[in-house]
BALOBA-1460 file (C-alpha; in Angstrom, 3 decimals):
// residues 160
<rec num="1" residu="x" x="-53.303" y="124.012" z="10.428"/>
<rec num="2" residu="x" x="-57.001" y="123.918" z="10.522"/>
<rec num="3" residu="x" x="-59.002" y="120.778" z="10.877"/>
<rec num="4" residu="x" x="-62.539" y="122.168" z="9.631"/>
<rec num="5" residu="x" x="-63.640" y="124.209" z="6.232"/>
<rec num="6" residu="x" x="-65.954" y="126.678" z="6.492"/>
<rec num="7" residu="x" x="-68.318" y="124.640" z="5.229"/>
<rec num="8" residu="x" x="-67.642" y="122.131" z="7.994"/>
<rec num="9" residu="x" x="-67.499" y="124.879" z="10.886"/>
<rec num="10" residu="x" x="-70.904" y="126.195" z="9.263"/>
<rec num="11" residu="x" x="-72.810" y="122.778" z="9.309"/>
<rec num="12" residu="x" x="-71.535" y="122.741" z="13.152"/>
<rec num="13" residu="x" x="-72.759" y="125.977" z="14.079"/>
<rec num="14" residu="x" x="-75.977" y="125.197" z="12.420"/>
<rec num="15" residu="x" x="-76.206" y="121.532" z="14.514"/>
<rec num="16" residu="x" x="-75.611" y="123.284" z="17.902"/>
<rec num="17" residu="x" x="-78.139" y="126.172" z="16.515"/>
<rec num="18" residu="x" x="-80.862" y="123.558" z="16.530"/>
<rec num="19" residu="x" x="-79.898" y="121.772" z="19.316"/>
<rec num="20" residu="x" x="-80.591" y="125.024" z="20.944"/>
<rec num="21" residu="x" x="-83.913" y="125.925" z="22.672"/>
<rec num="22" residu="x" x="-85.755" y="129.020" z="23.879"/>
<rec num="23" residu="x" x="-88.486" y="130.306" z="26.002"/>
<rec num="24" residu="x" x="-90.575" y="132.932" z="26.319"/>
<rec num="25" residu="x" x="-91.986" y="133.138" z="29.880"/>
<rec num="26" residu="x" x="-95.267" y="133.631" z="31.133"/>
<rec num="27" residu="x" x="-96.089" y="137.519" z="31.252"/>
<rec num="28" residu="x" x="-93.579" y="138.059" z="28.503"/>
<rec num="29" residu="x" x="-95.113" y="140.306" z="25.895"/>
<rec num="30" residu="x" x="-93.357" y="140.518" z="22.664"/>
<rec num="31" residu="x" x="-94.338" y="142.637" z="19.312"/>
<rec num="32" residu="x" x="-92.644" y="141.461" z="15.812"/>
<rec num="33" residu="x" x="-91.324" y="138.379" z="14.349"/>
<rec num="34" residu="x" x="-89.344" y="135.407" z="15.739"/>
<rec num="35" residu="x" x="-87.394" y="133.527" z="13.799"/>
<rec num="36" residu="x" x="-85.608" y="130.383" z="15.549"/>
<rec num="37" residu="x" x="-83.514" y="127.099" z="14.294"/>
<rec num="38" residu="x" x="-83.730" y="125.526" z="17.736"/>
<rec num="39" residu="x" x="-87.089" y="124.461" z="19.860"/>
<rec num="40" residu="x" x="-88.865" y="127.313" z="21.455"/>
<rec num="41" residu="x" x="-91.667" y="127.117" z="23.971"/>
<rec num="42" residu="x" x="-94.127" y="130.330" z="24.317"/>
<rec num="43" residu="x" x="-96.102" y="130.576" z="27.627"/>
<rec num="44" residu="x" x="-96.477" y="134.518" z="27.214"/>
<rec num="45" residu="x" x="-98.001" y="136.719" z="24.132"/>
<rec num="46" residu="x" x="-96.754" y="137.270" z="21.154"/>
<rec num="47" residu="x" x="-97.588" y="139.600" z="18.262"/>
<rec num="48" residu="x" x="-95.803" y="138.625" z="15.091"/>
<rec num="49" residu="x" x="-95.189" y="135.536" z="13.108"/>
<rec num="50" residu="x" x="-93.190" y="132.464" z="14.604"/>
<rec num="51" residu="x" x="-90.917" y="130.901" z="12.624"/>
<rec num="52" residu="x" x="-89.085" y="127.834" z="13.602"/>
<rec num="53" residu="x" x="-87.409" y="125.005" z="11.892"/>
<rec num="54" residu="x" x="-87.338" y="122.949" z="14.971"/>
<rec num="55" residu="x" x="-90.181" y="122.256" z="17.259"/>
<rec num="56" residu="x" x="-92.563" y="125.255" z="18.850"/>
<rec num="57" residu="x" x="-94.678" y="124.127" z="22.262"/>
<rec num="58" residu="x" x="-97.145" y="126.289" z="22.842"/>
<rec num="59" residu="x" x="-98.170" y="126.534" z="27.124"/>
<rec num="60" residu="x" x="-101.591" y="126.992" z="28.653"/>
<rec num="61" residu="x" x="-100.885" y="130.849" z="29.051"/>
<rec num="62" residu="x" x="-99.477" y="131.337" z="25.133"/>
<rec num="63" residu="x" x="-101.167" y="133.725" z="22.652"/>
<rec num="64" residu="x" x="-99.885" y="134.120" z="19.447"/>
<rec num="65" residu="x" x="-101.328" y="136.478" z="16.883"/>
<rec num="66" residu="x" x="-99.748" y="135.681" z="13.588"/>
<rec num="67" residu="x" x="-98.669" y="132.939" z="11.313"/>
<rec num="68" residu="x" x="-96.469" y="130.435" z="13.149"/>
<rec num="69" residu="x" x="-94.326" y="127.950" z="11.131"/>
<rec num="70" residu="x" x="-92.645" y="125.191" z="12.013"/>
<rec num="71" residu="x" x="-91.417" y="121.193" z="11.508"/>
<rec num="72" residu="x" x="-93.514" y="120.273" z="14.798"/>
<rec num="73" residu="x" x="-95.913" y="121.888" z="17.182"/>
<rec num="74" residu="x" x="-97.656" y="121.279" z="20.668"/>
<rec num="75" residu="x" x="-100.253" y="123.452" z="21.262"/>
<rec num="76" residu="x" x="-102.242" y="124.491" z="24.526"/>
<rec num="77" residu="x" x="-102.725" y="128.131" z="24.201"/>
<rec num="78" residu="x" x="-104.375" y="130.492" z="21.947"/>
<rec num="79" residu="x" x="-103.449" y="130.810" z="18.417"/>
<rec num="80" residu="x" x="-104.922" y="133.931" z="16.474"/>
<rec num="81" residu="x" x="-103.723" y="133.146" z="12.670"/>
<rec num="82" residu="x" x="-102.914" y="130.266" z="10.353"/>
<rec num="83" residu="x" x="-100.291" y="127.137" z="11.195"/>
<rec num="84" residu="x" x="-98.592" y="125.590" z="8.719"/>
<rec num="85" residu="x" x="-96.337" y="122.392" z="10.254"/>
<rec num="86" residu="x" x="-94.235" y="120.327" z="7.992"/>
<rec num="87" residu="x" x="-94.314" y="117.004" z="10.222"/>
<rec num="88" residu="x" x="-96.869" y="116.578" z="13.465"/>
<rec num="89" residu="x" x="-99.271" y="119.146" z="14.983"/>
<rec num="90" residu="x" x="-100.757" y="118.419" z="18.155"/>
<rec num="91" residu="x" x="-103.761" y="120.482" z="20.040"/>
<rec num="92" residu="x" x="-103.948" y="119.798" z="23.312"/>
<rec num="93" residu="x" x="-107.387" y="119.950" z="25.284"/>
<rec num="94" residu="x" x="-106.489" y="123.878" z="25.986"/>
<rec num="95" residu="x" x="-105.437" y="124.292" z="22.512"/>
<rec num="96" residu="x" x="-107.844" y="127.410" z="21.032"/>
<rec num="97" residu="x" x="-107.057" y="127.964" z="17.134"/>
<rec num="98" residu="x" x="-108.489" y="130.993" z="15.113"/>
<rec num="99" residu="x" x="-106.982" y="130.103" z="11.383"/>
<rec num="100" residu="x" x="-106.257" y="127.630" z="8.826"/>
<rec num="101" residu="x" x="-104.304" y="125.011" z="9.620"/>
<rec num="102" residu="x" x="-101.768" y="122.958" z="7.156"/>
<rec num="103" residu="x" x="-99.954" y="120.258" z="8.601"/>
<rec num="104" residu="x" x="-98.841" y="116.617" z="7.479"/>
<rec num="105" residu="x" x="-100.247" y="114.891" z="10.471"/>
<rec num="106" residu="x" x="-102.606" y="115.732" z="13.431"/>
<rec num="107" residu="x" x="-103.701" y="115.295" z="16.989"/>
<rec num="108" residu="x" x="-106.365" y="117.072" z="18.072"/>
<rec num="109" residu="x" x="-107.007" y="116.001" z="22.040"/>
<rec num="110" residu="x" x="-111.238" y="115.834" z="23.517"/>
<rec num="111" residu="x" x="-111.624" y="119.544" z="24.546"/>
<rec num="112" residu="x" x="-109.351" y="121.488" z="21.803"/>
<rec num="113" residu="x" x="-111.175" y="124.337" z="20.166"/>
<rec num="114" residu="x" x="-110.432" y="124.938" z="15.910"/>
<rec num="115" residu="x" x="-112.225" y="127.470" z="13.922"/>
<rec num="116" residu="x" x="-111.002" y="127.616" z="10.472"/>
<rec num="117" residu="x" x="-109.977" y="125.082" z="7.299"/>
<rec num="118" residu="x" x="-107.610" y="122.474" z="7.322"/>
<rec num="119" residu="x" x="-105.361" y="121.080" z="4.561"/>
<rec num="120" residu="x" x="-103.559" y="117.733" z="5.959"/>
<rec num="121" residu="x" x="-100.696" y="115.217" z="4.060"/>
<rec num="122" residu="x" x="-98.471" y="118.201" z="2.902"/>
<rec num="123" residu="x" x="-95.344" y="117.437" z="1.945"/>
<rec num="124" residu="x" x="-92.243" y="119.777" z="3.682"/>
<rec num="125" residu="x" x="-91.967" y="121.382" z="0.089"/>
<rec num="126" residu="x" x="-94.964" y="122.981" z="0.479"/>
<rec num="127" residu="x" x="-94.236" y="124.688" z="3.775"/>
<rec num="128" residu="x" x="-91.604" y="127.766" z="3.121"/>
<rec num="129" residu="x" x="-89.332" y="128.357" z="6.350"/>
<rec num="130" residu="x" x="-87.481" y="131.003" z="3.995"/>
<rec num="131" residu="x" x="-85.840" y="133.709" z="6.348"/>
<rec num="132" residu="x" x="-86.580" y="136.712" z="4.321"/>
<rec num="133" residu="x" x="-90.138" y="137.881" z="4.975"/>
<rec num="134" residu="x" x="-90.068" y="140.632" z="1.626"/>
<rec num="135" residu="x" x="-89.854" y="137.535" z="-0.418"/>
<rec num="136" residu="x" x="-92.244" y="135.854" z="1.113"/>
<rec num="137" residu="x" x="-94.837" y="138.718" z="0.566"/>
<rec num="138" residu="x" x="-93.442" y="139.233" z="-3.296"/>
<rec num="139" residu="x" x="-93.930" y="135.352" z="-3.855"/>
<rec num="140" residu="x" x="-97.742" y="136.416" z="-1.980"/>
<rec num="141" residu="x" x="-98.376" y="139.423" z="-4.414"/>
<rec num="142" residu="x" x="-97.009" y="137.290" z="-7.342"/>
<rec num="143" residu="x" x="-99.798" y="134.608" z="-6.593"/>
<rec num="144" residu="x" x="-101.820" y="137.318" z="-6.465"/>
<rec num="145" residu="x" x="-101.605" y="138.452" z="-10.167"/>
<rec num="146" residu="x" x="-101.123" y="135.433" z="-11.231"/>
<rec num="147" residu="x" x="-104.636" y="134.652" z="-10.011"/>
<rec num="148" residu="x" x="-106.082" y="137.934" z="-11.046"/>
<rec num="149" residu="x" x="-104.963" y="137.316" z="-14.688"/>
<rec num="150" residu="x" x="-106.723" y="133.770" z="-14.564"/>
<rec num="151" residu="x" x="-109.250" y="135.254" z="-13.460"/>
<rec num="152" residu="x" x="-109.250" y="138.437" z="-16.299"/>
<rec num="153" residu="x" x="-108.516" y="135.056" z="-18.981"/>
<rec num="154" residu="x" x="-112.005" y="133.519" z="-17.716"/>
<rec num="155" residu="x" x="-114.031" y="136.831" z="-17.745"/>
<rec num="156" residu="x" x="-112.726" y="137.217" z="-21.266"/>
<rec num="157" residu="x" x="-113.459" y="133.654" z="-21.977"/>
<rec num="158" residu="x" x="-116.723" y="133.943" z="-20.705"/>
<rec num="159" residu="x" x="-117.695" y="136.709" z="-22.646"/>
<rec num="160" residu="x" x="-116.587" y="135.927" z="-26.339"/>
């Protein structure tokens, strides 16, 4: 006789999933993606988007190139690509960002370095943790013609 559904046994898994954390060390290099449900702290490079549904810390040593994503964020290291936090972004004094940022609320500490626009009091709706990056870039190329027909409409409008 069992004493959990699935359903039950999956909502555990996923609760001990994101009470999980991991680390990449300094002088760790990684190339592609990471997608995480626990906390993760990065004091080596990285070359790929983050993903995390938890919270990412950033160390002194971290460089990311890519998009990182996540519910919250410390940052001290380098950042070369856009952040988009659901809940509370902090940049510590070290903290060197090269992107656009889009966060609910933020910290940016005397000494932090941001070059790029920021869009602040986003709701989590508007942040997409979705797991499968195709869709993400079909939803990206979608936007796209969506906006290229608007465009076509105001040409034409324009011109009549």
């Amino acid at each position: 006789m069992t004493m959990f559904s699935n359903n039950q046994k999956e909502k555990v898994k996923t609760e001990e999933a994101s009470n999980s954390s991991s680390i990449i060390g300094k002088g760790t290099s990684v190339e592609g993606d990471l997608h995480t449900v626990g906390n993760i702290r990065i004091e080596g490079d990285v070359k790929g988007n983050v993903t995390c549904k938890s919270k990412i810390a950033l160390g002194q040593s971290s460089y990311v190139e890519g998009t990182v994503l996540a519910q919250n964020a410390e940052i001290a290291g380098e950042i070369q690509g856009s952040i988009e936090i659901s809940e509370l972004l902090i940049l510590r004094p070290t903290a060197v960002i090269h992107g656009d940022i889009i966060t609910n609320k933020l910290i940016v500490e005397s000494g932090a370095t941001f070059n790029g626009s920021c869009r602040m009091g986003v709701s989590v709706n508007d942040i997409d943790f979705e797991d499968d990056p195709e869709e993400t870039e079909l939803d990206a190329e979608q936007e796209d013609d969506v906006e290229s027909t608007s465009n076509s409409k105001k040409t034409e409008s324009r011109s009549i």
